[in-house]
C-alpha positions as CSV (number, residue, x, y, z in Angstrom):
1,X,0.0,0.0,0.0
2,X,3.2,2.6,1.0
3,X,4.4,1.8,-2.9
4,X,0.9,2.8,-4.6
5,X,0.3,5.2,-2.4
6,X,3.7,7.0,-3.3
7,X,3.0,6.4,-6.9
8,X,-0.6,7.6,-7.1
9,X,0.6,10.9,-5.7
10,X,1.9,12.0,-8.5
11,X,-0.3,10.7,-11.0
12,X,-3.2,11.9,-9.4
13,X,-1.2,15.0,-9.1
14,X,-1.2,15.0,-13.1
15,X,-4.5,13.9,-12.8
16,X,-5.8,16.8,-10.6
17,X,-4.1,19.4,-10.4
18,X,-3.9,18.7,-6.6
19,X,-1.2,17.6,-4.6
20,X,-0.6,15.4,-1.8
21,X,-3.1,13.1,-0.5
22,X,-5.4,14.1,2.0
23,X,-7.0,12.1,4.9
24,X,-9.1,9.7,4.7
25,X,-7.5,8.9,0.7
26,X,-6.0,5.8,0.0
27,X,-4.0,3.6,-3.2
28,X,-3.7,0.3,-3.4
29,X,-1.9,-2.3,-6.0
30,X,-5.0,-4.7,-8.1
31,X,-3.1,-6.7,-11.1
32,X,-6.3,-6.5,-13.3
33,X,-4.3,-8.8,-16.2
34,X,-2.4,-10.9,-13.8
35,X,0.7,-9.7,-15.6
36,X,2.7,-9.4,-12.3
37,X,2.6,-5.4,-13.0
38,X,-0.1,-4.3,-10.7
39,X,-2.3,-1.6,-11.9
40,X,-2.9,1.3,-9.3
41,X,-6.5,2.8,-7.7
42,X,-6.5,5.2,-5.7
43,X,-9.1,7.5,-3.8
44,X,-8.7,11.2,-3.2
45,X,-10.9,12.2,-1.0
46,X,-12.8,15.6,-0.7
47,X,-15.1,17.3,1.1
48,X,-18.4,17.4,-0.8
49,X,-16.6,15.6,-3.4
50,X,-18.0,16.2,-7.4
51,X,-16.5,13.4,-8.5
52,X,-14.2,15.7,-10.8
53,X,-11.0,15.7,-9.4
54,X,-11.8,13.3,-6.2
55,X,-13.4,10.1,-5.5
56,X,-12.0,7.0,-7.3
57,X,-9.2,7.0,-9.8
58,X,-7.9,3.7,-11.6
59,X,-4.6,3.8,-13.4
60,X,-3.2,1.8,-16.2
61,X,0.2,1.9,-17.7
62,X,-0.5,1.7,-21.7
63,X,2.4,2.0,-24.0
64,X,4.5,4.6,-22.7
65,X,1.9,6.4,-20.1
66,X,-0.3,5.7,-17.3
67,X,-3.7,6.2,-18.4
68,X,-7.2,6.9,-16.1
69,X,-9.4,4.4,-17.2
70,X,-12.6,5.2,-14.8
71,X,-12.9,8.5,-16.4
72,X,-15.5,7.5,-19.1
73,X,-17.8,5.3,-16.7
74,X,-21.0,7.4,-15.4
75,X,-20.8,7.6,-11.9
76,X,-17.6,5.4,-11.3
77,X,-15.7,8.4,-9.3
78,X,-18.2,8.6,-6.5
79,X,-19.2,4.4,-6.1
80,X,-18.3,3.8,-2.4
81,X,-15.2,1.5,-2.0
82,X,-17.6,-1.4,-0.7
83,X,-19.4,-1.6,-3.6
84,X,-16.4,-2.3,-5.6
85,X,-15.6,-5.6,-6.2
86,X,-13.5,-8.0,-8.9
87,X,-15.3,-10.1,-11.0
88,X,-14.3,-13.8,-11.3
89,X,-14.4,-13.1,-15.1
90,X,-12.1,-11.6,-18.0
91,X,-12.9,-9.6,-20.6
92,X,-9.9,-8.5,-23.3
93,X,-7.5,-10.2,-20.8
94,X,-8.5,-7.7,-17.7
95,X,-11.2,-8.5,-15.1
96,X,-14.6,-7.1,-15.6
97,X,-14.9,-4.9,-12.1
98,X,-18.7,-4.6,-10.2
99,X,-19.3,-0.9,-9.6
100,X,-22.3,-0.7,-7.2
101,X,-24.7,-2.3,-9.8
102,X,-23.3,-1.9,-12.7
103,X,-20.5,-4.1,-14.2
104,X,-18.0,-2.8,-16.3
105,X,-15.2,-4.4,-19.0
106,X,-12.3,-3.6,-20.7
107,X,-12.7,-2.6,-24.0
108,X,-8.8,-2.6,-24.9
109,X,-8.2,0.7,-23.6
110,X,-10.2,1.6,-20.9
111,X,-13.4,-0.1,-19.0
112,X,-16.6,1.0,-19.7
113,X,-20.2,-0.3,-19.4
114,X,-19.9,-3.7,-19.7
115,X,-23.9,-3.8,-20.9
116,X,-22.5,-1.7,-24.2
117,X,-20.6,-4.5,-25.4
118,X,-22.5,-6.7,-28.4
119,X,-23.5,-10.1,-27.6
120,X,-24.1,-13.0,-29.4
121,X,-27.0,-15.9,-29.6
122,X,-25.2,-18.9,-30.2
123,X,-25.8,-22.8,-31.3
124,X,-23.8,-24.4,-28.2
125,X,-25.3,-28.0,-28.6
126,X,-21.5,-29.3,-29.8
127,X,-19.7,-27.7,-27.5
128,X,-21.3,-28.5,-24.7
129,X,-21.5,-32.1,-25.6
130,X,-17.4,-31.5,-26.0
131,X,-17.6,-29.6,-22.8
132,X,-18.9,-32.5,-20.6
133,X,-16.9,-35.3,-22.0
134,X,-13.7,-33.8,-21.8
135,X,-15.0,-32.9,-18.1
136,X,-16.6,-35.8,-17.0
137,X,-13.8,-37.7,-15.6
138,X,-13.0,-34.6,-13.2
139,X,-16.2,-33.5,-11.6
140,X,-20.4,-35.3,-10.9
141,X,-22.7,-34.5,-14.0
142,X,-24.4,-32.0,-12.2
143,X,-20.6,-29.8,-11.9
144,X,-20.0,-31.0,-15.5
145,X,-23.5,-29.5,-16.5
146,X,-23.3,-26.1,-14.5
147,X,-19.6,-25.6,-15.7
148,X,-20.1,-26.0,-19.8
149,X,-23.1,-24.3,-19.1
150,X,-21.6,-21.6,-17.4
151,X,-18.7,-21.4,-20.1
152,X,-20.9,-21.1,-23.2
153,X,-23.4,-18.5,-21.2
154,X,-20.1,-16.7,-21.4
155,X,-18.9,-17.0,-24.8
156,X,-22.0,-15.2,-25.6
157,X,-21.9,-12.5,-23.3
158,X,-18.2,-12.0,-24.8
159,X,-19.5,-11.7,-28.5
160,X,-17.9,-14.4,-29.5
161,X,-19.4,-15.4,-33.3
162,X,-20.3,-19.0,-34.2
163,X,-17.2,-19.9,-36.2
164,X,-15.4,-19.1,-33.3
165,X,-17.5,-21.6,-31.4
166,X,-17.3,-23.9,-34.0
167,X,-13.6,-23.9,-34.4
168,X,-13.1,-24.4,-30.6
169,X,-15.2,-27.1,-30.4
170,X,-13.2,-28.9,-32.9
171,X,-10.2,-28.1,-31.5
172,X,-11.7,-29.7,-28.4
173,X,-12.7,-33.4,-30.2
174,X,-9.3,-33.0,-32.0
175,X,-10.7,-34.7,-35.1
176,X,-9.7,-33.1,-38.5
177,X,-9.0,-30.3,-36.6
178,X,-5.9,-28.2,-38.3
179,X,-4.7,-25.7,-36.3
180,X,-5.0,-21.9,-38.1
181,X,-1.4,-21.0,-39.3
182,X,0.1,-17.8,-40.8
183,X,-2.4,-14.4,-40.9
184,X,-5.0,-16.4,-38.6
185,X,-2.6,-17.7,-35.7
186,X,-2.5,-14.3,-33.8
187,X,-6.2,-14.5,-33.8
188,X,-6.4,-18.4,-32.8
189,X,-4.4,-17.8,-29.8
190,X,-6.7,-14.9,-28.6
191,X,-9.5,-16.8,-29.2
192,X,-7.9,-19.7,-27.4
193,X,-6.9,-17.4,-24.4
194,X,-10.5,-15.9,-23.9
195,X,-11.6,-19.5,-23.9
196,X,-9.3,-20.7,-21.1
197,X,-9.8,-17.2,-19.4
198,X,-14.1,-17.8,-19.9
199,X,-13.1,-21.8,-18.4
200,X,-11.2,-20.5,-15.4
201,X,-13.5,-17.3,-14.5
202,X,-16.3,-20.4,-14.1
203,X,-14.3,-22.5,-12.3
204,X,-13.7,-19.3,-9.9
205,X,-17.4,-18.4,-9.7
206,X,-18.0,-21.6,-8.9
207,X,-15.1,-21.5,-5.8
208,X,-13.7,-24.8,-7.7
209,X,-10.3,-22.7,-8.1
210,X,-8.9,-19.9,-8.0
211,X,-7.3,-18.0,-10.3
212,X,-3.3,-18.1,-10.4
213,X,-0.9,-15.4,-9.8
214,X,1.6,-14.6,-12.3
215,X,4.9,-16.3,-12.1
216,X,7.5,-14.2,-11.0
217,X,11.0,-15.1,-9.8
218,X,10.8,-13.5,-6.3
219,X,13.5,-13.6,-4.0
220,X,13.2,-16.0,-0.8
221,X,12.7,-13.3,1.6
222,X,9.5,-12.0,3.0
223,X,8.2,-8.6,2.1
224,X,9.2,-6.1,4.6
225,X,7.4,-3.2,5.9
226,X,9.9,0.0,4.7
227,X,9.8,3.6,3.7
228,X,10.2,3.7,-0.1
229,X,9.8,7.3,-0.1
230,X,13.4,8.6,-1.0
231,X,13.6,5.4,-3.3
232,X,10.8,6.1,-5.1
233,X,11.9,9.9,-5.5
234,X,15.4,8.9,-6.8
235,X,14.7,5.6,-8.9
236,X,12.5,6.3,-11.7
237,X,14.9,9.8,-12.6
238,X,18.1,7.7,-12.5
239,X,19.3,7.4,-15.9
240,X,20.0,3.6,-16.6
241,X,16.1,3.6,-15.4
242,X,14.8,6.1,-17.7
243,X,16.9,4.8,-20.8
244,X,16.5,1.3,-20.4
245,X,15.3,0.1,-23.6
246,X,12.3,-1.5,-21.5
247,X,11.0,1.4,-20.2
248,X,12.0,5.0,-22.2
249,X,9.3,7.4,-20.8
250,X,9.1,8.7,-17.4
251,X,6.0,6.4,-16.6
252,X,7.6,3.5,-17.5
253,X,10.4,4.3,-15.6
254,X,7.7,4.7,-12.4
255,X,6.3,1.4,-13.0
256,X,9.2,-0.2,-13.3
257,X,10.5,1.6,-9.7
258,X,7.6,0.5,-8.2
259,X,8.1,-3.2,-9.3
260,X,11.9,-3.3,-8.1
261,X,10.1,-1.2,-4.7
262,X,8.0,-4.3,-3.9
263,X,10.8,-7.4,-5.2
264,X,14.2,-5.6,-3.7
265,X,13.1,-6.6,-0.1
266,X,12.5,-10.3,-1.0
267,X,15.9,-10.5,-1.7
268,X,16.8,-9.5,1.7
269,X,17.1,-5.6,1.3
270,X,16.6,-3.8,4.5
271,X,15.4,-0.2,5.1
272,X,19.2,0.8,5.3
273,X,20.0,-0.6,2.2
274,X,17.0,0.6,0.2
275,X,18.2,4.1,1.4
276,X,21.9,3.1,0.7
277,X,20.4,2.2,-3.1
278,X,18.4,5.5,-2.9
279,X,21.8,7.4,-2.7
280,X,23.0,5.3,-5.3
281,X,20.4,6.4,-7.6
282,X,20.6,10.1,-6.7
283,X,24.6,9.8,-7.8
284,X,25.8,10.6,-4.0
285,X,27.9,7.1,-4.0
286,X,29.4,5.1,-6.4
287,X,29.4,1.1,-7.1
288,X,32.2,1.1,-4.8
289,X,31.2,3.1,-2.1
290,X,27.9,0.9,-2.0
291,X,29.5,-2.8,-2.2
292,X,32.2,-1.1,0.9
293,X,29.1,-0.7,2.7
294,X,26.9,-3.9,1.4
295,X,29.1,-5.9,-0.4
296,X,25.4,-7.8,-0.9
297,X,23.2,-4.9,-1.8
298,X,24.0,-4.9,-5.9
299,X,23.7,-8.1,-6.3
300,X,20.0,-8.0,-4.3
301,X,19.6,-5.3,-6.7
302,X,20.2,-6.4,-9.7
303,X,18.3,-9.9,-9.3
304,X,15.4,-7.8,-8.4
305,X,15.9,-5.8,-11.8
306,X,16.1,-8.7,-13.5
307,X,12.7,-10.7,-12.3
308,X,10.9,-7.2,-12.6
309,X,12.3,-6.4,-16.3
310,X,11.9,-9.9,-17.7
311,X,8.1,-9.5,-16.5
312,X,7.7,-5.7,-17.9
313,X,5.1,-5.3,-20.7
314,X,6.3,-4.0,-24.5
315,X,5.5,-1.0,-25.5
């Protein structure tokens, strides 16, 4: 919460016009995409709030900037935090979210009413029939019925058209089933993804499973309860950040600081070498004066760098 809370301030400061974080606000760190690279929302509270420049905020790195992605949902600013709530299920890779009663999806770029998005009407007799023989020897009938029912309900509600359907279903019976190659294979494997993302999201509703976090190499080392302040100030306007052919704009640089903010501790980093690393970054000490004083702390460092970089989204 310290790390998101440091970075919303100055992306709601960008946002607002307003700086600092009053009372009663808050940020915390949701991975919508399960990417490993949480997204930030944070509330900035305010007397009498408009829902203008206070009330909830949701932001989402996209190419080289963080983007406010609530912005265009009626109403979204002023839901009350207990009304918010994660969907089990995905929609363009990112969970839908329930804002007091209305749920809202990602549309690629932002989330918006999730009732605006086209459905379909679909001929699922096949792939249910699929469905419940491939999940027969796992589950009763009546799980097997409720979860291929559950999963076709969905590829409606997704849009998804009947050669889609069709083509999964075959894929499923594996007979004379050629998988697309060339032009189409980019738009197999998304189709496949949305499948398995529909097939877990039931699984979830259901409370059969959960869904899983994303791998990332973490150190062995509990997280730790420090003051990232002064790291967070120094890291993301440290050249080798900035230039790093991974990130390349300041906001990149930010996301990436707050990734190595959160992994630098599991690797046994304590709050006097995150301030050591700090100075570091500010230029006050060189590599040598930081391994005389941690002959540890780079190598902590640069593992950390190296789980959060290998994880870090294209451009």
């Amino acid at each position: 919460m310290a790390i998101a809370q440091k970075m919303a301030m100055s992306l709601l400061e960008r946002q607002t016009g307003s700086k600092g974080l009053p009372l009663a606000s808050f940020a915390i760190e949701v991975d919508l995409n399960l990417d490993g690279l949480p997204e930030i929302f944070a509330y900035r509270y305010a007397p009498g709030c408009d829902g203008v420049n206070c009330g909830n905020f949701l932001f989402v790195l996209e190419g080289d900037s963080y983007q406010e992605v609530l912005g265009g949902v009626p109403g979204a600013r002023l839901v009350p935090q207990d009304k918010i709530a994660l969907s089990p299920f995905k929609r363009n890779g990112f969970f839908d979210i329930q804002s007091d009663k209305m749920t809202i999806g990602w549309d690629g770029t932002r989330y918006i009413d999730a009732s605006t998005f086209p459905a379909s009407s679909l001929a699922g007799a096949a792939f249910v029939a699929a469905c419940q023989k491939n999940k027969l020897s796992q589950q009763s009938q009546e799980q097997v019925s409720a979860a291929c029912q559950c999963q076709f309900n969905r590829f409606q509600t997704l849009g998804f058209t009947q050669a889609d359907l069709d083509a999964y279903t075959a894929s499923m019976v594996g007979q004379d089933f050629k998988y697309p190659t060339g032009d189409k294979e980019n738009a197999w494997l998304t189709l496949t993804r949305d499948a398995q993302d529909i097939a877990t999201g039931c699984d979830v509703a259901s409370g059969k499973s959960q869904w899983p976090p994303a791998y990332f190499n973490h150190g062995d080392q509990p997280q730790r309860k420090l003051n990232f302040n002064g790291f967070l100030d120094a890291c993301p306007a440290q050249d080798f950040i900035l230039t790093n052919h991974k990130t390349g704009s300041p906001d990149r640089a930010l996301s990436l600081c707050g990734c190595l903010a959160r992994e630098i501790p599991t690797h046994g980093v304590s709050q006097e070498g995150l301030d050591l690393l700090a100075q570091y970054y500010r230029d006050e000490i060189s590599d040598s004066d930081l391994e005389a004083q941690d002959a540890d702390l780079l190598t902590a460092h640069d593992k950390a760098s190296e789980a959060c970089l290998s994880q870090f989204p294209a451009k």
